[in-house]
N, C-alpha and C positions, 0 to 999 in steps of 0.2 A: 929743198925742204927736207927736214931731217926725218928718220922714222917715226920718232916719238911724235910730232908733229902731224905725221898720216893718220896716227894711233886718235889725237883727240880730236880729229875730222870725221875717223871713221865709230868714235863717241859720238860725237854733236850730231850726225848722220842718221843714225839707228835712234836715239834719242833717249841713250843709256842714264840709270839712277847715278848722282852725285857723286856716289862711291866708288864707280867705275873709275871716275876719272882719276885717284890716287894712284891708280895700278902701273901708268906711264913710271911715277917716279920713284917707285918701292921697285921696277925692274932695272930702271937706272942705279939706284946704289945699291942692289943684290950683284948686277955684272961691274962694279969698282970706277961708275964715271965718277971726273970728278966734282971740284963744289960748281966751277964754272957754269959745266954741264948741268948739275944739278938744278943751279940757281936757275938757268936759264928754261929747261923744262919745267920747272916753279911758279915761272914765271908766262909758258905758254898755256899750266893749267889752269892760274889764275885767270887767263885770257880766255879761255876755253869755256869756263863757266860763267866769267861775265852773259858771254855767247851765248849760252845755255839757260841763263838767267831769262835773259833778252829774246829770246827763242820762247821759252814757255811764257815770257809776260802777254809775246805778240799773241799766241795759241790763244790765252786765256781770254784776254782780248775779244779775239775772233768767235771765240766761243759764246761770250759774251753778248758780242753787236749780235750775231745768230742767231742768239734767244731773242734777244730784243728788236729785230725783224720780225722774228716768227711771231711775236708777240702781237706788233702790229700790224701783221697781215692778219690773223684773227680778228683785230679790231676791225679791222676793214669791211671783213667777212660776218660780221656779227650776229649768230642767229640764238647761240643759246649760251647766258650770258656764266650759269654753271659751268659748261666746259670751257671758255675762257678762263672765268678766276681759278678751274681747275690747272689749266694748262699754265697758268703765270705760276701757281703756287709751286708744281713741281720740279719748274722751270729754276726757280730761285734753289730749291732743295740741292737740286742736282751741282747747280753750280756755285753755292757756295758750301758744296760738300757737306752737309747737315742731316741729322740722322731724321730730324722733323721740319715740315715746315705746315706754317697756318696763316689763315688770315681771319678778321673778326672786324666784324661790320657795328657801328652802333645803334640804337633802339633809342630813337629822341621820346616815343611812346610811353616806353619804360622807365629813359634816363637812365642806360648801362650798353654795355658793348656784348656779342654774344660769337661764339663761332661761327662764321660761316662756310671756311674749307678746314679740311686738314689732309695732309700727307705724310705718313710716314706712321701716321698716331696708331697706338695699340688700345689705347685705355678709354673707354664708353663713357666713362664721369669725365675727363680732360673733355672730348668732342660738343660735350654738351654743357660744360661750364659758360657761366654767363658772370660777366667784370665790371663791380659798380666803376663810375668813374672815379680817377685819380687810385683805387684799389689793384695792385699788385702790377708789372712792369706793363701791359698792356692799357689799363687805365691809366696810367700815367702819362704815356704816348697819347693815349685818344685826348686828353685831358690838358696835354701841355702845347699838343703839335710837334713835340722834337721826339726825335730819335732816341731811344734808352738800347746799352749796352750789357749786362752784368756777365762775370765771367763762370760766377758761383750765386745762384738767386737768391737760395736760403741763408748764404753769408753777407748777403745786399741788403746795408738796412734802409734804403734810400725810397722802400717799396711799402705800402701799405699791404703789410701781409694778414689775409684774414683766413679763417679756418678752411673757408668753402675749399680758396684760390690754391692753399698750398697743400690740400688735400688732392686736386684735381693735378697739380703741375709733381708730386712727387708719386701719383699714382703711373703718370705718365714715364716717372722716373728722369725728366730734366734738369739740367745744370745749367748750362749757359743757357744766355737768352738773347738776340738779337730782335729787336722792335721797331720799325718805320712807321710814320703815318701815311693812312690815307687820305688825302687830301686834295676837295676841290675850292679853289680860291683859296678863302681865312679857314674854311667849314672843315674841320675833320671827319671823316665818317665811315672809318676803322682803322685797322692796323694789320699790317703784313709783317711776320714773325717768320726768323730760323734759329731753331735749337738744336742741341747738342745735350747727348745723356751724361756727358764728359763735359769736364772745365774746358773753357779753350779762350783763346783772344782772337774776336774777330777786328780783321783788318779793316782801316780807315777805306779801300778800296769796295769791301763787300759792303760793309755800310751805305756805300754810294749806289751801287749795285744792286742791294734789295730795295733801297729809293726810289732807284729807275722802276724796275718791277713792280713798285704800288704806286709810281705816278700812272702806271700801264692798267693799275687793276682799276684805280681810280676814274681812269677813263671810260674803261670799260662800264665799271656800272653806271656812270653819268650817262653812257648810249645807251643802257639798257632803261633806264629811267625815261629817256626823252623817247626811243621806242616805245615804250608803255602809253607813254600818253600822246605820241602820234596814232598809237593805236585806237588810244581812247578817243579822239577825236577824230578818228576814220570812223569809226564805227558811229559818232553823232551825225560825223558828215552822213553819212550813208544815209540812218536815218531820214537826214532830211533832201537825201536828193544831191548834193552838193557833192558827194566823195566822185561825180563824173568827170565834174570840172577839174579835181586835186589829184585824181589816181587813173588817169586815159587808158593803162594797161591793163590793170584788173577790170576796170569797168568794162572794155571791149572784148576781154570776156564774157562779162555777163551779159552782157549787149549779144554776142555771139551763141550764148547761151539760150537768152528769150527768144530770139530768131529761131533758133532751132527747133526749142519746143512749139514756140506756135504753130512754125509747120507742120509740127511732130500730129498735135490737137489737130489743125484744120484738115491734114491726110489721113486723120484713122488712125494713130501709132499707137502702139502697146506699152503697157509699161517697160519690155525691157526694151524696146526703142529709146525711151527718156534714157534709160542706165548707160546704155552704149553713148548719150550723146555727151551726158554731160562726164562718163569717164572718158573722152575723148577731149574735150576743153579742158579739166581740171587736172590733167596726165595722169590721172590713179585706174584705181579699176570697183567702177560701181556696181552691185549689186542689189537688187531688190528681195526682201525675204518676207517671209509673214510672221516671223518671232524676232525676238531678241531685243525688241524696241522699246524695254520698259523703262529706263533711264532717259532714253529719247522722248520719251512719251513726258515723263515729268516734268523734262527740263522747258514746257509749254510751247512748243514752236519751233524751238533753236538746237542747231547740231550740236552733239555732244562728243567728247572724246573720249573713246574707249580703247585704252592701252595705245596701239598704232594706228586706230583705224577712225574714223569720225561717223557718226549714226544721227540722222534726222526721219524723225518719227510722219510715215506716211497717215494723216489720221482724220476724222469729218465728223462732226458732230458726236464730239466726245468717245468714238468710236476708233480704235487703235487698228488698222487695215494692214500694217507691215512697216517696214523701215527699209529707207536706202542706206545703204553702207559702201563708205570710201573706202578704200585698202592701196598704202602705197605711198599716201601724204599725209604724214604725222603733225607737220606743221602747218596748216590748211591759214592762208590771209583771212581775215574777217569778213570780207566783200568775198571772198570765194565760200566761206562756210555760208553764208546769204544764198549764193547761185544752189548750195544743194540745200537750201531749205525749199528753196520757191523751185526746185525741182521736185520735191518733196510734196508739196501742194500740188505742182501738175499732174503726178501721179495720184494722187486723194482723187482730182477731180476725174481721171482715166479710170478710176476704178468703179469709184461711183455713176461715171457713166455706163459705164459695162454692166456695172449689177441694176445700173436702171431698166438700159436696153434686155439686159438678161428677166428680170422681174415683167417687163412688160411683154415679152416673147410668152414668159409663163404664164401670164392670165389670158392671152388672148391664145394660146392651146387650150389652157383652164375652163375659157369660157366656150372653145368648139366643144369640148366632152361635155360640157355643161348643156349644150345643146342638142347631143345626142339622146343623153341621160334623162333630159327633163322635155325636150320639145323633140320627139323624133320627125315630127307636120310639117318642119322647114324644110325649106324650096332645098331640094336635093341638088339642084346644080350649083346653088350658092353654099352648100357645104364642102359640095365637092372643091369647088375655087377656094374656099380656106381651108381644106385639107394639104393642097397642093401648094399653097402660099408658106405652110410650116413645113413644108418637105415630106408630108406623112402619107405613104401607098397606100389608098385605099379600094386597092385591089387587093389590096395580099392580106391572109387569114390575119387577123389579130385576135389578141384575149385579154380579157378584161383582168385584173387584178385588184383586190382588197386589201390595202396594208395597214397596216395599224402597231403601236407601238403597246404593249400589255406590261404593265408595270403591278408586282406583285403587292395585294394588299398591307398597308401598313409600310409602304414603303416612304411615303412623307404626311406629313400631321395633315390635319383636315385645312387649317389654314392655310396651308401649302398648295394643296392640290391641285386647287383650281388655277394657279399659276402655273403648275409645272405642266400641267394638262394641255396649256394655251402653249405652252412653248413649247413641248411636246410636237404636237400639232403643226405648228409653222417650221420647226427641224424638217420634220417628215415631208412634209409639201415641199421644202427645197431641194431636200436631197431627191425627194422621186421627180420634181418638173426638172433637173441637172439630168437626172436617167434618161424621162422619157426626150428631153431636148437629142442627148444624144444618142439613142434609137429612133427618132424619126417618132415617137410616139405622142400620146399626149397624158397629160397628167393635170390633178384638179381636188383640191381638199375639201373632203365630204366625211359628214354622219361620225365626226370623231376619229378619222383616218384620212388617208387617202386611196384614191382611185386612178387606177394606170391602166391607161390602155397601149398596150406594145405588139408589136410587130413580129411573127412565129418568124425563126430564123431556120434555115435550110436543115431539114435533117431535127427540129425541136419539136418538143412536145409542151403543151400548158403546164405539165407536172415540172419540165426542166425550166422551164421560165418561172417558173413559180419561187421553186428552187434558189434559182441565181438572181432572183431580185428580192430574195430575200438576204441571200448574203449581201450584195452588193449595199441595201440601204443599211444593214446593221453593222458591215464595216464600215462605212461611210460617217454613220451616228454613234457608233462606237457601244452600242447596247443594243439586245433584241430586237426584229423585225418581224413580226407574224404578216405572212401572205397567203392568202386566198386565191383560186387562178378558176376563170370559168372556161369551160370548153371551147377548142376555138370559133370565132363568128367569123366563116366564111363570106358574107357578104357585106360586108362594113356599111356602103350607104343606101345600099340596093333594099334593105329593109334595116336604116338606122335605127328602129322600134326591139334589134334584137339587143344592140348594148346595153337597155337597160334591164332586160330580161339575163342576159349573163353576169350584170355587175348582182342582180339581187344573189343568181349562184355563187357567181363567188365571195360574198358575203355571207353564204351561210355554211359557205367552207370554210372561211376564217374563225366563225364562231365555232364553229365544230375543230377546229384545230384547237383550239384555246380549252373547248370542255375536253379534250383528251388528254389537256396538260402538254400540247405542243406546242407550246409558245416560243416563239424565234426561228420557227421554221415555216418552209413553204409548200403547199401542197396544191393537189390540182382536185377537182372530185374522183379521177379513175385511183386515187391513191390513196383512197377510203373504203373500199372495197365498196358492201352493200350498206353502208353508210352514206359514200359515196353516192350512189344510187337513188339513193333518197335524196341526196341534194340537188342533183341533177335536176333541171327545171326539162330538160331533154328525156330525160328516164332513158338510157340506150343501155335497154335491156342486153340485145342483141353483143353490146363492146364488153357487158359484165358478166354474162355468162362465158364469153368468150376467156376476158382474161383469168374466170374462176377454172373453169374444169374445161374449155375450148382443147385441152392435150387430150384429156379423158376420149371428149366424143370422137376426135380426129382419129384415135387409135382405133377406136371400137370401129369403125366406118374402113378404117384400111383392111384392117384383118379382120375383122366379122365375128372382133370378140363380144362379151357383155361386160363390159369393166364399169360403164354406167348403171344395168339395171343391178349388180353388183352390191356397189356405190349404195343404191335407192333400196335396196334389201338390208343392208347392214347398218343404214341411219334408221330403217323401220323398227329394229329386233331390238335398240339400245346399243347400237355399236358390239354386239355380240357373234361373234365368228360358227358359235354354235348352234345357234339361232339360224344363221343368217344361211347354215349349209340344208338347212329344215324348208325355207322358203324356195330354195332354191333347188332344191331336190338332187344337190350336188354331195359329193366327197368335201370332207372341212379341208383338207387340204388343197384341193380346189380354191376354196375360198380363200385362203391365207397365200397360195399365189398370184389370186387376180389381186388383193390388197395390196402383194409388195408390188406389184407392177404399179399398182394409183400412188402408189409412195413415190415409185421411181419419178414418175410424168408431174406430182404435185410436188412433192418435196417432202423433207422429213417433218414437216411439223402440221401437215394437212389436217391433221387429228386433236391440233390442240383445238380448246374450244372456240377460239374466234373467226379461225380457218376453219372446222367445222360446220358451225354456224353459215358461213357466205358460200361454204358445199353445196348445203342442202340446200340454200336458199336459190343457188342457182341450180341446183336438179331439178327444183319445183318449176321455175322460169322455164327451163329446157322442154320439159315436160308440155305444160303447158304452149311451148310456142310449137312443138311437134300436134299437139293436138289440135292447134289453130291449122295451122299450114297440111295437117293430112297425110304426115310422117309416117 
């Protein structure tokens, strides 16, 4: 085999352009072969490119069947019938090298044909153009059933050219046009197109070749059609029962699915029991929420799709409770979007059993404090056995509290009121019978508020309980909370006749919070000072002089000063230091040392007037109980 020979094997090899193959014979008569030789290297090149010919027709070929496999393995696979006709469309693009390709479906509604893919398109008016029939090369195609060529559209008078059409195809800036129908049976019903922004002749092969590709799309929407209305009639089936006998696989899901939940119902399971089960049959991942389910809610019953995710509205007389959400299955069968509806329902009915059980826990606590409050004469062992039934120690101190929600006048019209008042009120009662449920306490709506009775926790005071159930109900309700806290009652059943004697205190602590413009806070009576004092149904004299000036006396008792009769000289004179050294028959300087010392031990503002005021009130008290006792 001669060189030149090796030269166009190691062309056809590498899979060199046409023009390579010249170079054998421009180097043959550059070194002086002769014609022989020439002729006959002439004669291998034309051999060589037949080869070459034959070599890329096979390529193309292969290229071809490839697409046209690939094609119908998508059919095979069929779930979304978009990225099919997408995937034929580009498919055709690619191979028969075109700078566009589209397809357009017809509108029997409308009587015209419209876009339905494009690839390659630049221009917004081309994408959305719509072609009466027989009007410009694609009406014509939908219109005749045969294939149209042109190699120059605007130079093609064989088209009905109307303004829309060849505003739309020269905005796109096309020239050539290749057009196939789509075609099932006689029935046309669109056209698959590849263009070119350049003149060009497509070959009698690519002709054949975008054919195959919309008998491919053609099929495709016939499946997607007859899927629609398999679908449509799964879902009548279902309706009536009948989709068990037609679909064994989905239905033993759901079959799988009711199994579970009933067990779920007849053991006690929680809602996010349902969620784990039915994300474990339906392979997604379920969730239960308490927002999000306002599309759900609308759509009356039936899951909805939101972006990836599918939402069925948990909801009971007319009441929207939450939504399960699918995450994970975009394409949900119909009989499985059913399985998380009527999961959807089990949880309605889990909720509203729980807030049933939860409501009925709360009146029958409601109704013990109701019996403390209003019958303390009940058989004390039978209070004690329904103290102990709702888990509530009534051994250990508890305090009564008064809460109530104070809405500033003129805050809604008079027609209002008496509504918002009522709902006010039932807010209040649930979020305090949630508290006292869990403190072991009890709780019960009374006198335009409620009434809590709760459990003193290790190390608490009435004032800090007061305190923290008052934040806790006003974050809870999301607007003020005024509480009232009565001293603690040590004996809970040993004299049940005292809670209602503490709830009256701490009712007049509440009101007393409100006339000082304390509204959404919570106090105890020791946090009133001699206001306090006054409310107190206990009067402990003894706690309120302690917490007023108890440093005072404790000082004067260590070191054997007079800082009280001091005290009781200098509230006599008008709080005058000059005065006060006159009574006392001391140096003024004297005196203005023993005052900074009552500064030190009271604090700096002992002297304003309301501190003051609870001073003297408790020197008189002091006084007075020194006189009783023989001090």
């Amino acid at each position: 085999m001669s060189h030149e020979h090796v030269s166009y094997l190691e062309l056809l090899a590498r899979g060199a352009g046409t023009e390579a193959y010249d170079r054998p014979v421009l180097l043959a008569r550059a070194s002086g072969a002769g014609p022989e030789a020439l002729a006959e290297l002439e004669e291998a090149k034309q051999l060589a490119l037949r080869v070459r010919a034959e070599l890329e027709g096979r390529r193309r070929r292969e290229a071809e069947l490839s697409a046209l496999f690939a094609t119908a393995h998508d059919l095979a696979g069929l779930r979304d019938l978009d990225a099919v006709l997408r995937a034929i469309v580009q498919r055709a693009r690619s191979l028969l090298g075109t700078e566009v390709a589209y397809l357009s479906l017809n509108d029997p509604t409308a009587g015209d044909t419209y876009m339905r893919v494009t690839e390659g398109s630049v221009s917004a008016r081309f994408q959305q153009v719509r072609l009466g029939m027989g009007e410009g090369l694609g009406g014509l195609v939908a219109q005749t059933a045969r294939p149209y060529v042109t190699e120059d559209y605007f130079r093609d008078p064989r088209f009905q050219h109307t303004r829309t059409i060849d505003a739309a195809v020269r905005d796109e800036g096309l020239v050539a046009i290749l057009g196939v129908p789509l075609s099932l049976g006689s029935q046309v019903i669109g056209v698959l197109f590849a263009a070119d922004r350049r003149a060009r002749v497509f070959e009698r092969e690519q002709v054949a070749l975008l054919g195959s590709f919309a008998a491919h799309a053609a099929v495709a929407i016939d499946t997607a059609n007859l899927l629609a209305e398999t679908r449509s009639a799964l879902a009548e089936l279902e309706r009536a029962n009948d989709i068990i006998r037609e679909h064994s696989g989905v239905i033993e899901r759901a079959s799988e699915v009711h199994d579970r939940l009933s067990e779920l119902v007849l053991h006690g399971g929680g809602v996010h029991d349902v969620a784990d089960a039915v994300s474990e049959v339906l392979g997604g991942t379920v969730e239960f929420t308490e927002a999000g389910a306002g599309s759900a809610h609308r759509a009356g019953g039936h899951a909805v799709r939101e972006g990836d995710d599918w939402v069925a509205a948990v909801s009971a007389g007319g009441e929207t409770l939450g939504a399960l959400v699918l995450h994970g299955q975009p394409d949900l069968d119909p009989v499985d979007q059913r399985t998380l509806e009527r999961a959807a329902l089990v949880t309605s009915l889990l909720l509203l059993a729980r807030r049933s059980a939860g409501e009925a826990e709360q009146r029958v606590r409601g109704e013990l404090l109701d019996d403390l409050l209003d019958a303390p004469d009940r058989d004390r062992r039978l209070l004690r056995e329904r103290a102990a039934r709702l888990r509530t120690d009534s051994e250990a101190p508890h305090v009564v509290l008064a809460a109530r929600i104070d809405r500033a006048a003129g805050d809604a019209s008079e027609a209002d009121a008496g509504g918002r008042e009522s709902a006010d009120r039932q807010r209040l009662w649930s979020a305090a019978s949630h508290l006292a449920a869990t403190r072991h306490g009890l709780a019960s709506a009374r006198d335009g508020g409620t009434v809590l009775l709760l459990p003193l926790g290790p190390g608490e005071s009435a004032a800090d309980l007061a305190r923290q159930t008052a934040r806790n109900l006003g974050g809870t309700l999301r607007e003020p909370v005024t509480v009232g806290a009565s001293a603690p009652v040590r004996t809970l059943l040993d004299r049940p006749d005292q809670v209602a004697v503490a709830y009256q205190e701490a009712r007049r602590c509440l009101d007393a919070l409100v006339l000082l413009h304390r509204s959404g806070q919570g106090a105890a009576a020791e946090d009133l000072g001699f206001l306090g004092l006054l409310l107190a149904d206990g009067r402990d004299i003894d706690g309120f002089v302690g917490r007023t000036i108890g440093q005072v006396v404790a000082y004067d008792r260590r070191r054997g000063t007079e800082l009280v009769r001091t005290l009781d000289a200098y509230f006599a004179s008008g709080m005058s230091p000059a005065r006060t050294k006159d009574e006392l028959h001391v140096h003024v300087n004297t005196v203005a040392q023993r005052l900074e010392r009552v500064g030190r031990l009271l604090g700096p503002d002992w002297q304003s007037p309301a501190r003051a005021l609870e001073i003297q009130l408790a020197l008189r008290l002091h006084a007075l109980s020194d006189a009783v006792t023989g001090k």
